[in-house]
Every structure is written in C-alpha cells, then in structure tokens.
N, C-alpha and C positions, 0 to 999 in steps of 0.2 A: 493957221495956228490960232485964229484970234475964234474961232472953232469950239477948239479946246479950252481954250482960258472962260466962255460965257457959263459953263457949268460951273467951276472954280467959283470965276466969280459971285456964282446967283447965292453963294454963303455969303455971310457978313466977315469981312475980312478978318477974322479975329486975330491978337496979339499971341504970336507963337503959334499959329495954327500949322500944322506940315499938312500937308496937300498930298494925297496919294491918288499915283496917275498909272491905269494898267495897259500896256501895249501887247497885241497879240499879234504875232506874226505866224505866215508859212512857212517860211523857210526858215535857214540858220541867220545866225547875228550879218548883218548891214549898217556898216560902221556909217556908210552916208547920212542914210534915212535917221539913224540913232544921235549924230551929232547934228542934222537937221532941227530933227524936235526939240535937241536941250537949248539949241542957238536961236530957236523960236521963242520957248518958252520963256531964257533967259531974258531977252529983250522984254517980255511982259512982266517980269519982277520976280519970276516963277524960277528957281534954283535950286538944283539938286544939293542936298548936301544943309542946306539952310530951310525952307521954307515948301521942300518937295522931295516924293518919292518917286522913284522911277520902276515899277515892277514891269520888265518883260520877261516874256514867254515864249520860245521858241517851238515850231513843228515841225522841224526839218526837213518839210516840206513833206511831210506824213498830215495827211489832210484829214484822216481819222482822228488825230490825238488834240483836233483845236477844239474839242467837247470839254474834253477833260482838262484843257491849260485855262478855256475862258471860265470853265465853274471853279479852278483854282483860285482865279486873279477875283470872281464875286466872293468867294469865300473870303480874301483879305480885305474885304470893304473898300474896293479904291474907289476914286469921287468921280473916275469918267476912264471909259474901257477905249481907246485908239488900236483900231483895226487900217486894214488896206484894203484886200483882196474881200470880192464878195463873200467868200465860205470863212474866212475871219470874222468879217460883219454876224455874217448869218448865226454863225457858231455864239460868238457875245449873246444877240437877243434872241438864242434859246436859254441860256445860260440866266437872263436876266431881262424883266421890260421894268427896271426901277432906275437902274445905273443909268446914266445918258455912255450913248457911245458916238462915238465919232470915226466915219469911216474918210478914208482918205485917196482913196481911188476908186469908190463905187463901180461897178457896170449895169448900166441898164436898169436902176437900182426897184424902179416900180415893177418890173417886171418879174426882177429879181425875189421881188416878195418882203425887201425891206424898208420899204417908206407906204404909206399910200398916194403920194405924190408929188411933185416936185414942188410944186409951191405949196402946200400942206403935208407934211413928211408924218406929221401924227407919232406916234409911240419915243419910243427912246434912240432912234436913232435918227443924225443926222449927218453933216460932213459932203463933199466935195463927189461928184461924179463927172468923166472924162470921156465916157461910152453911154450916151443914153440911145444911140442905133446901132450897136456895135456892124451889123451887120452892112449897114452902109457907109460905117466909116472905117471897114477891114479895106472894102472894093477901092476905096479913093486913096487908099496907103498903100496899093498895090498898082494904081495905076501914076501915083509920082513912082514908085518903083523903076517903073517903066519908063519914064520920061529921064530920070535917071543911069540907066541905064538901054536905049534905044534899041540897043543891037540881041538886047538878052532875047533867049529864043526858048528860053526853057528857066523855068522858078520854082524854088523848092519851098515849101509853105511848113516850118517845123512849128510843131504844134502839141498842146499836150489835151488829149479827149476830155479826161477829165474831170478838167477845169469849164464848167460848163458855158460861160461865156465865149468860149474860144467855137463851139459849134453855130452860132450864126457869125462869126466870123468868119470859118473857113466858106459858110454860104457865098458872101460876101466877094472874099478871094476869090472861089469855082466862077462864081457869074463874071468877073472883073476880067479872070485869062480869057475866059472864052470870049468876050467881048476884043481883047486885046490881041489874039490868036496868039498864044503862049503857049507852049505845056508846063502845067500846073503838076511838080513833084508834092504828094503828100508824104512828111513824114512824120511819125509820132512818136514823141517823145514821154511818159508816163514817167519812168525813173531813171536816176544818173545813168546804170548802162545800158539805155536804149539807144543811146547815143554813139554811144560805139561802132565803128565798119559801117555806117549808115551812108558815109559818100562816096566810097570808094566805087558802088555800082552803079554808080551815073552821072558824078560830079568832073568828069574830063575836062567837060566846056569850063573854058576862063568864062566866059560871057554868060552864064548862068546865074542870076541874083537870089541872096535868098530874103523870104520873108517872114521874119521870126515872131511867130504868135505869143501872147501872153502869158507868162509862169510857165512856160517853157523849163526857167531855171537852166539853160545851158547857154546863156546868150556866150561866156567868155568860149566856147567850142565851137561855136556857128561864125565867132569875129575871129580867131585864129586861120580858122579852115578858110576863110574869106581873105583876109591877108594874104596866105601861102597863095591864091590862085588870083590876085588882084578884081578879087568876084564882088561887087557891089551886094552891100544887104541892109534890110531896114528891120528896126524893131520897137517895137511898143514902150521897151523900157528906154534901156541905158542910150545914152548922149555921150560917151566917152568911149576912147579907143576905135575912130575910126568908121561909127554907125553914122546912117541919116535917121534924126531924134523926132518925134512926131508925135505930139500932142500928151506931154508926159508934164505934171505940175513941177516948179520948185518945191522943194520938200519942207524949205524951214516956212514957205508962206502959209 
C-alpha cells in the first residue's frame, strides 16, 4: 500500500486537495481486494469520500476491453493507475508512460516487458511481484500438492492459455508429474462455460487433486467439485473455503 501512497505523496500535500486513484481490474468487482485497498489507504490518511477518489474499472474478465478502460481511467487524470494481473499492467503503460502505475501481483515482470529490472524498474511502473520463475515456482506448488496428498495418482492442472504467464507454468507442472509419476489432467478453461461437464469424464478418483492455475476465474467450481469428492486442491489465489493458499500477498499491505 505504502506503494501507492509514494506517488500521492511526491505532491505537496495541499489543503483540500482530492487525490484521484484509478484501479483496473480483469475480472468483475472483488469486494476483498476493493475493501483491502480503502483499509490501506485509510490507514495512510487517504479517504474516500474526504480527501480521495476511487475510480474502478471493470473487464469481466474480457481481456480485450483493458485498452479501452485504462485509456478511460488516463483520460480522468487520475494521480496513479493500481492494476493486478500482468495484461492490467501491461494494458495501463500502453495507455500512459506519465501516470505512475502500480501493479500488485506482477509475474515475471522483466520478462513480462514491464520493468527493465527489478532493482531498477525504470519507466512508470512499479509495485510488488510473486512469480519472478513462474515456471519453477508452478513445479514446487505441485510437488507440496503431492505431499499433501500422497496417494493422488492422477492431477488435474485447470488452467486458462490465455493468460500468458500460466504457459511456463503448466512447463513447470508437466516436468514436476513426470518427475513425481502422476498423470497430469490438462484442462482449459478460457471462459465461464468451458467449465462445464469438464469432470465428469475422469474425475471418479476421490484421490485425484487438483491444481488450479492463475485467473482461471473458476476457482469457486474447482473448490465445490473438490468438496463433493473430498479431493485435495491447491490454488494461486483464494486461501478461504477449504484451499492450501500458496504464496498470494495480503491485499491491504
């Protein structure tokens, strides 16, 4: 959070000044992440309603339309653009290299094309990454899987193509089963009803765990389906309802 506040601050605090802060998201509204940031902010003196704006942007997880919401949000002049997902990021600093932006779960981000490096990030973006080897750090979330689950004999890896970080992840996962002698289920998830009839043709095994890839977006249908079969599964994101949580920030920090 304290991230976000160093562009704020680098104005001279003026008397009466409102602060306007743009947030672009991929998917639909995220009551967490959305009271995360105002319980951050608030804590720095930063107040919706007194002394700040809050413009978000939603893409309902239509990864085409973050062109068009981030040159919205530069259009309203706000004082620092808060993205997530790399094609958030990415999408901001086409959109603008004046605005600072601040990402919040980077992946791989030099690689990604938006820093030139981690100790010198250069241009207008800067903010927190979680995945600088995604590809070695999919294999090791796949092998606690395992340890978690000892008996699983078969893993389903749902995953969305996409989202381009998620392809040296599945690397990652392929090398880790074969290593682990698993069979490795690929399934792919692209939009809500890809999701659909997708376990029914090989999810029998109770002892099957799954391993849910990033912006997937279906994580609450892959923890259902995992309940009903008392099936062990790990995911990138969510920590609530049941998941093992693995290397995901606190949101208001």
């Amino acid at each position: 959070m304290s991230a976000i506040a160093v562009p704020l601050a680098a104005e001279a605090q003026q008397a009466g000044k409102v602060y306007r802060i743009g947030v672009l998201h991929s998917a639909a509204r995220e009551s967490e992440r959305i009271k995360a940031l105002e319980e951050g902010l608030r804590e720095l003196g930063y107040v919706e309603g007194r002394n700040l704006v809050i413009e978000h942007r939603f893409a309902d997880v239509k990864l085409e339309r973050l062109g068009e919401l981030a040159t919205d949000l530069v259009r309203l002049k706000v004082d620092v653009i808060v993205t997530a997902i790399n094609p958030t990021t990415l999408a901001a600093k086409q959109a603008t290299r004046t605005i600072p932006i601040v990402m919040t779960t980077g992946v791989d981000p030099v690689a990604a094309g938006l820093v030139a490096s981690l100790a010198r990030p250069g241009g207008n973006v800067t903010g927190l990454t979680f995945d600088v080897d995604p590809e070695a750090i999919a294999a090791k979330r796949l092998e606690l899987l395992k340890e978690l689950a000892p008996r699983a004999s078969r893993m389903a890896a749902i995953w969305n193509p996409t989202y381009a970080p998620n392809t040296p992840r599945m690397k990652g996962i392929e090398d880790a089963a074969r290593k682990l002698g698993v069979t490795l289920v690929s399934v792919l998830v692209r939009e809500p009803g890809d999701f659909d009839g997708w376990c029914p043709e090989w999810c029998g095994n109770r002892e099957m765990a799954h391993s849910s890839g990033g912006k997937s977006n279906h994580q609450p249908a892959v923890r259902q389906d995992g309940r009903r079969r008392n099936a062990p599964w790990r995911s990138v994101s969510r920590s609530r309802s049941g998941c093992l949580r693995i290397g995901r920030p606190r949101w208001a920090s």
